[in-house]
N, C-alpha and C positions, 0 to 999 in steps of 0.2 A: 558381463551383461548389465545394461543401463537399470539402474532402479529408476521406474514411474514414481513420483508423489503427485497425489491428487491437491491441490490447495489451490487458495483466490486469494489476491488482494484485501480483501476486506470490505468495506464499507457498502456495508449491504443493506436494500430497503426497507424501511419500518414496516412491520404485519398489518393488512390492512387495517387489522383494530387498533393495533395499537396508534396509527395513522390521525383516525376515526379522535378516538381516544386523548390524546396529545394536544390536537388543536384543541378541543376542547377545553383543556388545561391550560394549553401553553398562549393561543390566541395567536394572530397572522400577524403581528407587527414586529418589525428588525427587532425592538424591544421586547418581543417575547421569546428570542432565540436562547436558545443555551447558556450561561452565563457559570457554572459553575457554584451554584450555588441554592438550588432549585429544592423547592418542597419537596414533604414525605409522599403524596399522592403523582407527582412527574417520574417523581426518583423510583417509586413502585413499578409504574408503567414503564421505562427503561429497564428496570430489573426482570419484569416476567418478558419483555419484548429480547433479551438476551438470554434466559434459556432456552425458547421458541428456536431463537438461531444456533445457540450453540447444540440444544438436542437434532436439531434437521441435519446438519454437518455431521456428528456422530450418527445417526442411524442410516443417511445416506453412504458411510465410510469412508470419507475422506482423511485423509491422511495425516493431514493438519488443518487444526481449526484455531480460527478467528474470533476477536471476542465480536464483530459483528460493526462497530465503530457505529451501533445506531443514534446517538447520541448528538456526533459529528455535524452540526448542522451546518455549518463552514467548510465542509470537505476535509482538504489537507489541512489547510489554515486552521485546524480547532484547537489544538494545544496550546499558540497566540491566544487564541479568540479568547480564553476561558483565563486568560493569567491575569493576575493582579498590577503586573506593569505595563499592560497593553490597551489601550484605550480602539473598538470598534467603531469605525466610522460610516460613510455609505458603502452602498450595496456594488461592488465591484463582480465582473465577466468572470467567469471560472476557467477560464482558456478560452477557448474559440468555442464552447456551447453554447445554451443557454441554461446554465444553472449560474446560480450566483453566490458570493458569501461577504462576508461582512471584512472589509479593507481593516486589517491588524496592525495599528502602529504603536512601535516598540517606542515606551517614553520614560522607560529604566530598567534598571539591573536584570536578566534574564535569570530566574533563576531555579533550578526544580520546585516545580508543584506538586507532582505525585500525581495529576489527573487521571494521566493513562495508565499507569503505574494500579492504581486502585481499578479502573475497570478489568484488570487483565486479574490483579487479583480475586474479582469477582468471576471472571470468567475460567480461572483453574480451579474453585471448588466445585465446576460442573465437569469439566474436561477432564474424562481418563488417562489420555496420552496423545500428545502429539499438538500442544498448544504452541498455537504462533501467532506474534505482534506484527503489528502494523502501526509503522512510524512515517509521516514525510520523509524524505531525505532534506539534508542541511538544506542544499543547494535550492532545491522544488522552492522550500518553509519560505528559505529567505527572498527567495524571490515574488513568492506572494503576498509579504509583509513589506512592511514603509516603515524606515529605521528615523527615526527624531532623537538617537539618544547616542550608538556609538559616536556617530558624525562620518564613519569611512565603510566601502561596502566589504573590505578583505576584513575589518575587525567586525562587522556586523555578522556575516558570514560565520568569521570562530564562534561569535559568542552563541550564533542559534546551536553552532556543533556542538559547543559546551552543555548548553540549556537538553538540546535533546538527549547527547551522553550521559547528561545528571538522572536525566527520569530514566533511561533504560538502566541504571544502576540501581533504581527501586523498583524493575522489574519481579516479578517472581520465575521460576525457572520456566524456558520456555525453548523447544524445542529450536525455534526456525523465529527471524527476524527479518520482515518487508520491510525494507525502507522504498519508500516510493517516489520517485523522479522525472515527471513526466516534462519539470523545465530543463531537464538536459536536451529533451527535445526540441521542446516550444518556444524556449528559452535558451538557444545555447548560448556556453558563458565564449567570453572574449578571450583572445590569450591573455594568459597570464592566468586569467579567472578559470580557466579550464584545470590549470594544477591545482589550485584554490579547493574548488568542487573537490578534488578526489580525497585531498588529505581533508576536508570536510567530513565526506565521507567515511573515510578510514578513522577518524577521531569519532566517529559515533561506533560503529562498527567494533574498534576495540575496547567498549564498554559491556563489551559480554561476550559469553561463552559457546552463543549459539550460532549456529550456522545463519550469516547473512546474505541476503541477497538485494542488490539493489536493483532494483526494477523498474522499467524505460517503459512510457508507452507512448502513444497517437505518431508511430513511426520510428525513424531509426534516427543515433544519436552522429553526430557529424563524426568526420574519421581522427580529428586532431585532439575532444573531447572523447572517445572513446578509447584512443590509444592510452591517454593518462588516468580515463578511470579501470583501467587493467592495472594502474597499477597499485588501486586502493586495496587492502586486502578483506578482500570481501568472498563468501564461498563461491557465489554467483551473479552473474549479469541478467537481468531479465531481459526479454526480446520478444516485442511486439510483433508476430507472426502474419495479425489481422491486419493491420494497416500496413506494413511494406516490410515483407518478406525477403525481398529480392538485396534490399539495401543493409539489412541486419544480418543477412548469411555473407555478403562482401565483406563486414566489418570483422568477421570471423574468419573467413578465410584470409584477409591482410595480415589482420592483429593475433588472431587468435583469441581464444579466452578462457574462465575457470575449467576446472576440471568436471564443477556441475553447472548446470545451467537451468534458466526459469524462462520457459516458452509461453508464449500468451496465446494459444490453442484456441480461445473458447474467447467470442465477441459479446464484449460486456455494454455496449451499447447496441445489440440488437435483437429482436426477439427471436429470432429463428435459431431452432437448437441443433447442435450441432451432436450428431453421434460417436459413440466411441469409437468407432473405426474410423470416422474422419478425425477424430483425434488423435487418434494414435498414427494413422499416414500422414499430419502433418509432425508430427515430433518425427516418425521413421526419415521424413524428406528432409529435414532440417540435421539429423545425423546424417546423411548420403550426403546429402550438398557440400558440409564443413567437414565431411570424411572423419568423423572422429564418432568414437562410444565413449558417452559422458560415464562420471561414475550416478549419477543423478539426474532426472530432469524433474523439477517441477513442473508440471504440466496445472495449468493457470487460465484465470481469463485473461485477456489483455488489459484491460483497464479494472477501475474500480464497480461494483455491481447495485451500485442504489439506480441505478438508470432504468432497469427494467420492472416490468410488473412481478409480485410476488410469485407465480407460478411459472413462470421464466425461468426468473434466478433458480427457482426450489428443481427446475429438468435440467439445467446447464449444472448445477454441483452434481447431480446426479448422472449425468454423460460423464463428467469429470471424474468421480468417484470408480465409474463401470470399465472407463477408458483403463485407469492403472490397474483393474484388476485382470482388463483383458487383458494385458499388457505379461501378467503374471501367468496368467494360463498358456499362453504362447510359450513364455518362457521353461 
């Protein structure tokens, strides 16, 4: 019988005070972004704005909780953003939306911070059980970042693998680890760069002990790129259900994949919420389709969650949360 987990991506919206609150502090100019280095009165208001989120995840019951990534003001790009050998420059597209974040060019040595590393610390003296990080994946990092310092993109490439394997190894213990990939989509690599991407991957990956997933979204990942990231070892694939379903259960049924799998059930750029029972008939459809009982599904939103309003996000964990338990009563 498939075990449901409830769990999101992460990077989910500031509480409207703390919203309120921040600008205040922080002020609207690229020069007021995150920098890593922020007063006792910013660093406050991040602190209580991250038990707000980690107590809603626990009292909702999700399965694994997120430290919240409210911090993140560059999205994936913040681990750059915030390092000391990375100089921000203009304000750069975040995909095809309209958010934006601050263009991170690497202009020396990559080399652990601890940034992330310390919020997750902060966020395991709130979490009882079932703490899970959220990292870019190599490939997404590197691709959102401007290299001035290796000079070649396959050693640029290692060294962010490097840089992110160093911080998940100042991780603290942590149940479940997103790595997040949505330029396998937006971005797919070239030949050659498609093997590149996976043993990227797998060299983050094997810097801990925890169950990883690397997780696709805004669509499905091409079939020549997806064949080689099967063969990174990672617990699971994630799989973008809301934007094209049809083409991520082909990928499955050609190639096959983990034995668990991370389904994107729940649409993180829309407001309309979705029920546990349409949660749970798109995971059931997605086993019928690829004929197989996973040992696992994380059941997920598809993308990352600061897009919606805070009452949004706080019914969509909670569909997600009721989805796995309906999921358990059945069983």
């Amino acid at each position: 019988m498939t075990q449901v987990v409830a769990t999101t991506p992460g990077l989910f919206p500031l509480p409207d005070w703390a919203k309120d609150e921040l600008s205040d502090l922080k002020g609207h100019q690229k020069t007021d972004l995150i920098s890593g280095d922020e007063d006792g009165a910013i660093v406050d208001a991040y602190d209580r704005g991250r038990e707000e989120v980690v107590s809603l995840q626990q009292d909702l019951g999700l399965d694994r909780v997120v430290e919240g990534q409210l911090r993140w003001d560059d999205m994936l790009a913040h681990p750059l953003a915030v390092h000391d050998s990375v100089e921000t420059r203009g304000i750069v597209r975040y995909y095809d939306n309209n958010n934006f974040y601050r263009e991170p060019v690497v202009q020396d040595d990559l080399t652990p911070d601890g940034d992330v590393a310390a919020e997750l610390d902060a966020a395991a003296e709130l979490v009882d059980s079932g703490l899970q990080a959220v990292l870019p994946g190599p490939y997404s990092l590197a691709d959102l970042a401007t290299d001035e310092h290796y000079g070649d993109d396959a050693a640029f490439l290692d060294a962010i693998a490097e840089f992110l394997a160093g911080e998940v190894d100042q991780f603290p213990d942590v149940e479940t680890l997103f790595l997040l990939e949505p330029s396998l989509v937006e971005n797919a690599p070239e030949d050659g760069e498609d093997e590149r991407a996976s043993e990227a991957i797998d060299a983050v990956a094997s810097a801990t002990d925890a169950d990883v997933v690397t997780h696709t979204y805004w669509g499905a990942i091409e079939e020549k790129t997806y064949a080689h990231l099967m063969d990174a070892d990672v617990d699971a694939i994630g799989f973008d259900l809301v934007a094209d379903h049809d083409s991520n259960v082909y990928n499955v049924q050609e190639y096959g994949t983990k034995d668990d799998v991370a389904l994107g059930v729940v649409d993180g750029q829309n407001t309309l919420v979705e029920s546990p029972e349409t949660i749970r008939d798109r995971i059931d459809w997605f086993e019928q389709q690829t004929n197989t009982v996973y040992d696992t599904v994380y059941a997920t939103a598809n993308t990352e969650l600061f897009y919606l309003p805070v009452n949004k996000f706080a019914d969509k964990l909670e569909s997600l949360a009721n989805a796995a338990d309906l999921e358990e009563v059945e069983a």
